[in-house]
Structure formats: C-alpha cells, structure tokens
N, C-alpha and C positions, 0 to 999 in steps of 0.2 A: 514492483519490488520483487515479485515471486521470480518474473523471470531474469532479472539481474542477479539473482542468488543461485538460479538454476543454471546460466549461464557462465558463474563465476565457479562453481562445483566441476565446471565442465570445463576449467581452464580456460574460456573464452576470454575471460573480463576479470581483472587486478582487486576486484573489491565488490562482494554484496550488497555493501550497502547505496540508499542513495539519498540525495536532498530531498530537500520541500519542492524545491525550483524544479528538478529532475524529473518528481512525482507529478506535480500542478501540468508539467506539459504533458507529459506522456499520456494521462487521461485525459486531459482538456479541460482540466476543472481551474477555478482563480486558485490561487493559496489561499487566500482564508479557508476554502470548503476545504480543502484536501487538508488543511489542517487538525481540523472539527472531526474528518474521518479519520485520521493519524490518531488523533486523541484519544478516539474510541477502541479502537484497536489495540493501543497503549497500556489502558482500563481492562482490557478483556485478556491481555497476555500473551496477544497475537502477534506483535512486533516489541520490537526492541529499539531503544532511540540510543547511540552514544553521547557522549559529553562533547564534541562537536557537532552531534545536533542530526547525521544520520540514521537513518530506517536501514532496519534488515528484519525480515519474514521468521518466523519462527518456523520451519517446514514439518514441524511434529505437530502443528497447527492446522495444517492447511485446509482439511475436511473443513475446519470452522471457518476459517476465514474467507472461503470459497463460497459457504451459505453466506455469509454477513452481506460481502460484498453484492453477491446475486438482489439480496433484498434491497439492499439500497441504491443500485442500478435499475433495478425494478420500479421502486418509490421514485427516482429521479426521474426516469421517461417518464411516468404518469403525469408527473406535477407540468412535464415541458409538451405536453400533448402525445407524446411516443405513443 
C-alpha cells in the first residue's frame, strides 16, 4: 500500500489506493489474514478504507505503521519456523 501511494505521488500510478485481492498477493498472505491486518490498522488510524472497499496509507503515519508491521512480520516467521 505505502508503495502504491508513493508511486502514485510520483505520477507513476492513476490511484493510491488498493484491494484486499491486490494486498493478499503482494505479501503472500490468504485474504482472511491480510484482512485481520487491514482491520487493525483501520482501528489504529493508519489507513483508510473507501466505501468501495479500497486501502490507502496515511503517510503522516508511517513511523508507526512501519514498527507495527515489523512486529508482526517478526511474530509471522517465528510462528513458520523463520
């Protein structure tokens, strides 16, 4: 998401935002998880969802979102032997 919003800043790309679909491949996560993370982030004021249902990065965020996700990238490989 950060880089689709840093890229669309940059003229690269028509839209910041992106899906669930979008999200779930780009990491490699199913969509339920990447949902569950979406959520949290949601809760914490870190993204933003539209009424069609896209993500976009709050970028006056990012310090935090940057620790959040570190942590639970961290807690992921642990749980997968990483």
């Amino acid at each position: 998401m950060l880089g689709k919003r840093l890229a669309n800043l940059a003229e690269l790309v028509d839209s910041p935002n992106a899906s669930i679909k979008e999200l779930s491949s780009a990491l490699g996560f199913g969509e339920n998880y990447t949902r569950a993370l979406l959520s949290e982030l949601l809760t914490k004021g870190l993204i933003t969802r539209s009424d069609s249902g896209l993500y976009t990065v709050q970028l006056a965020k990012l310090e935090e979102i940057t620790r959040l996700l570190e942590s639970k990238l961290e807690k992921t490989g642990n749980e997968h032997g990483s």
